[in-house]
C-alpha positions, 0 to 999 in steps of 0.5 A: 915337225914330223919326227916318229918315235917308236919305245918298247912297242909290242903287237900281238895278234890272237888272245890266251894260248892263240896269241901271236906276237908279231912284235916285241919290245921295237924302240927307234925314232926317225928324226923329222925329214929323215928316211928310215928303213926296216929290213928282215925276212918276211914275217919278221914284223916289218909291215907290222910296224907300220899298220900299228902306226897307222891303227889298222893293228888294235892289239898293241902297247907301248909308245908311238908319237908322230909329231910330238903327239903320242898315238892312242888306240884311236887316231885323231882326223888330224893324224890322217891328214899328217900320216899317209901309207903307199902300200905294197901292190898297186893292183891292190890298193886302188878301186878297180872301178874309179878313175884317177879323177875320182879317187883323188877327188874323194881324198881331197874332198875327205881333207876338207880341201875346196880346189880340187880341179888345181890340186889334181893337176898339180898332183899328177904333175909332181907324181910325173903323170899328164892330164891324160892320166886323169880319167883312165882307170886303173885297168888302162895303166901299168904298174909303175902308173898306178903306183904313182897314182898311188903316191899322188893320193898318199900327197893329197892330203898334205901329209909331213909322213909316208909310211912306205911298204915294200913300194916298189916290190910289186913292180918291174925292175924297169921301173923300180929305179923311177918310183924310187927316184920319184919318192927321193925327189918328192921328200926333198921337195916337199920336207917328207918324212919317211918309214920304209919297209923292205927286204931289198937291202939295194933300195934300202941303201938307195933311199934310207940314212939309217935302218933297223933290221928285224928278226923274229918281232924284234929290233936285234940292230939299228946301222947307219947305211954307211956301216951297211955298205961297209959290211961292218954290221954288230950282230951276227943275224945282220952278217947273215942278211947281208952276206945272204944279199951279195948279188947287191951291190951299193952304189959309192 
C-alpha cells in the first residue's frame, strides 16, 4: 500500500518578520497506484510540496503519511527505499563525473541489494536504455538519456512512490512524448504511485486521473482530469489557468 495523504500541510521558509510561506493549509490524498498531479504558475508551492514530502524543506507542519505511516521531521531508511524523486533537469541531477554504472551502482548498494551486475541491466532495459549506456558518462548522452537514467536510479531501490517534478520540462519536445509514455508504462508495470508537478496542463492530462491546482500556497481546486478536459473547472483561478492554456489540446 502506497497511498499518500497530505491534511492542512503548511511550509514555511524564514522566521519572525522574514517568514515565507510557500504553503498553506494544502490537504489531498493519492490513492495507492494512482497519478495525481499539481498544477499552477511558478512559485505557486507545487515543487514544495514535494521536498516537504521527501524532507528536504524542515520548516513545516501538518499531516503527511505515505503508506499508512505518517512522516516525522526525520524519514526513516525505509521511507528511502518506498519514496523516490525524478527531478526537473537531468543536467543537474547527475554526477557529471560518474558513469551510469557507477551511480546505479551506489544506489543499489546504499539499499543493501547484493546482485548488483543483474539489476543494472535490467534497469536499463526497462528504462529503454542498451548495455551500451552503462559506462557512458552523462556528458555522452542526450537529454532524453539522462532523464531515463534518471528514472533507472529513482526504480533502483525498489520504491512503491515517485515523486515527479516537472520530468519532462527540461527536455525537447521530441522526446517529452517518449519520457512520458516510459513513466505511463513503468507505473502499470510495476503497480507506481505517482505525484506530479507540472505547469503543462497537456502532460497533466496525458498522465494524472485527478489533479489539485494551486495558487499562491494554496489548493483553491482538487478535478478530476475529465472535468479538466470539459472546461467545467469550480473556481474562477482554474477558468483562468485553463483558458490561459487553449493552445492545449486534450487528447479524446
Amino acid at each position: 500500500m502506497s497511498e499518500i495523504v497530505l491534511d492542512r500541510l503548511d511550509v514555511w521558509f524564514g522566521e519572525g518578520a522574514d517568514r515565507v510561506d510557500a504553503v498553506k493549509g494544502a490537504s489531498f490524498t493519492v490513492p495507492s497506484g494512482a497519478s495525481f498531479g499539481l498544477v499552477g504558475e511558478s512559485g505557486s508551492g507545487k515543487s514544495t510540496i514535494l521536498r516537504a514530502l521527501v524532507g528536504l524543506v524542515p520548516g513545516w507542519s501538518g499531516r503527511m503519511a505515505v503508506g499508512g505511516v505518517t512522516l516525522g521531521k526525520k524519514r526513516p531508511r525505509s521511507f528511502y527505499r518506498d519514496v523516490q524523486m525524478v527531478f526537473q533537469d537531468p543536467y543537474a541531477s547527475l554526477h557529471p563525473r560518474h558513469s551510469v554504472d557507477a551511480m546505479l551502482s551506489e544506489t543499489l548498494k546504499l539499499h543493501g541489494f547484493k546482485d548488483i551486475d543483474a539489476r543494472i541491466t535490467k534497469l536499463l532495459a526497462d528504462v529503454g536504455l542498451g548495455p551500451q549506456f552503462r559506462f557512458r558518462y552523462p556528458h555522452q548522452l542526450s537529454g532524453g538519456q539522462r532523464q531515463r537514467v534518471a528514472i533507472a536510479r529513482a526504480l533502483a531501490p525498489e520504491p512503491s512512490v515517485l515523486l515527479l517534478d516537472e520530468p519532462t520540462s527540461a527536455l525537447d519536445v521530441s522526446v517529452q512524448a517518449e519520457v512520458l509514455n516510459l513513466l505511463s508504462d513503468l507505473r502499470e508495470a510495476r503497480g507506481l504511485t505517482y505525484l506530479m508537478v507540472s505547469h503543462n496542463l497537456a502532460v497533466v492530462s496525458h498522465m494524472c486521473e485527478k489533479i489539485a491546482v494551486m495558487q499562491n500556497g494554496e489548493i483553491v481546486e482538487v478535478m478530476s482530469v475529465e472535468d479538466m478536459r470539459a472546461m467545467t473547472p469550480s473556481h474562477p483561478y482554474t477558468s483562468r489557468l485553463l483558458e490561459a492554456s487553449m493552445g492545449y489540446r486534450p487528447a479524446g
